[in-house]
C-alpha positions, 0 to 999 in steps of 0.5 A: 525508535524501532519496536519488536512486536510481542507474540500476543501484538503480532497476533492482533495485528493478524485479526486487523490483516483478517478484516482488512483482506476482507473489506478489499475483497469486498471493494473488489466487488464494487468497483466498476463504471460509474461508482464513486470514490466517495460512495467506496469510502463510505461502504468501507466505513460502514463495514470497518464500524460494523465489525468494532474496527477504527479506519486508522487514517481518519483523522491522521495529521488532518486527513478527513477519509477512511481510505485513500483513493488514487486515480490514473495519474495519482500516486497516492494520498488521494481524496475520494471524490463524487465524480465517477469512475470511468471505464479505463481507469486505474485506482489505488485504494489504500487503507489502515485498520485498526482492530483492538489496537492492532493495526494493519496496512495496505493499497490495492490497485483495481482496473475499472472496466476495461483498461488497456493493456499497458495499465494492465501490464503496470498494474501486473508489474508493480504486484510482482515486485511487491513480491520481489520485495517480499522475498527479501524481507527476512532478519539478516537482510538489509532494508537496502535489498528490498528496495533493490530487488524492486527497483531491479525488477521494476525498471528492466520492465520500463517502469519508474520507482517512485522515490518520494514516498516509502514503507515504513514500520507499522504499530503502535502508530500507522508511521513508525521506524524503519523507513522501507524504500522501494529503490537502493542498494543491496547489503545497505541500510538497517539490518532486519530482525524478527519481530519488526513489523513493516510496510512494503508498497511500491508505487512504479509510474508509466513515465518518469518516477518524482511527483507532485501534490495537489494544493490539498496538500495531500495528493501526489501525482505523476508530473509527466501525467503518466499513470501509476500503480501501488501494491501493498502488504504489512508484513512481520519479519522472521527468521524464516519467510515473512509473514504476510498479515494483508495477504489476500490468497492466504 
């Protein structure tokens, strides 16, 4: 079922999207060479219990971490790990917080020292059609135009869409109705009204887009080893521009 969150909803929402902007900035900070994912993790924890708030994803259908941390070639889901980081490498930290019972959602990809210019460029890439995306999240719109804004954007910059995993719609629970892909046609699908509540995360790879999971039954990785990139928002649908609860240059 689709719900329409209350005025009174959306706004505690908004506090959860305040205290997860926070905690990425504060991850923006600590990542370099040589630090953990699991030491992330913990930092990310911690900070979430001090502030009275619930890392959502914990405990979720047996996942055991606070966020998802997902390296180079990892698409998303990934465990947070004690092997450090290296110089070069690409990380997807992704995370629910729930304040209060409000929840929101978002990943961010970090570069970690000196990355390439082609990680740089997908990184950049895959930001941008986030905001593609965006764009054409408002009522009377159709989820199909999302998605193709995205996959437009995406693949005329070479990159790949992944397909096997979506957005989705956000609160009472982390997964809810619509299913927001990142690919498809335009005037498809769903039409959009004020009041949702939804997740926009594209995943774009260097290579080919499908994947595969690790035997954790969680992690999905490129099958070509190729690098991939996410970026995402939680964003409430109006009868104007969205609202961008995560949004980090509010």
């Amino acid at each position: 079922m689709i719900t329409r969150k209350s005025t009174r909803e959306i706004e505690q929402m908004q506090k959860a999207g305040d205290l997860l902007v926070q905690v990425h900035k504060e991850i923006a900070k600590l990542i370099k060479p040589g630090i953990t994912t699991l030491e992330i993790d913990a930092f990310v924890d911690k900070l979430l219990e001090e502030h009275g708030a619930i890392p959502e994803q914990k405990g979720y259908n047996g996942f055991p971490y606070a966020t998802c941390a997902s390296i180079n070639d990892e698409i998303c889901h990934g465990f947070p790990r004690a092997e450090a980081l290296k110089d070069g490498d690409i990380v997807t930290i992704d995370m629910v917080v729930n304040l209060d019972g409000g929840l929101a959602d978002s990943a961010w990809t970090y570069a970690v020292g000196n990355v390439d210019e082609k990680g740089l460029r997908l990184m950049d890439v895959t930001k941008k059609s986030l905001y593609k995306g965006i764009e054409q999240a408002r009522a009377g719109n159709r989820i199909g135009d999302i998605g193709h804004a995205i996959q437009v954007y995406a693949e005329a910059e070479g990159f790949s869409v992944v397909r096997d995993f979506t957005g989705h719609g956000i609160g009472p629970t982390i997964h809810e109705d619509p299913l927001i892909p990142h690919y498809g046609l335009p005037n498809k699908g769903l039409r959009l009204k004020p009041g949702m509540v939804i997740t926009i995360e594209p995943m774009l790879n260097e290579g080919d887009w499908p994947s595969q999971v690790d035997s954790n039954n969680w992690t999905a990785r490129t099958v070509d080893g190729g690098r991939s990139a996410q970026y995402e928002h939680t964003i409430v649908i109006t009868e104007g521009d969205p609202i961008i609860l995560t949004e980090q240059d509010r």
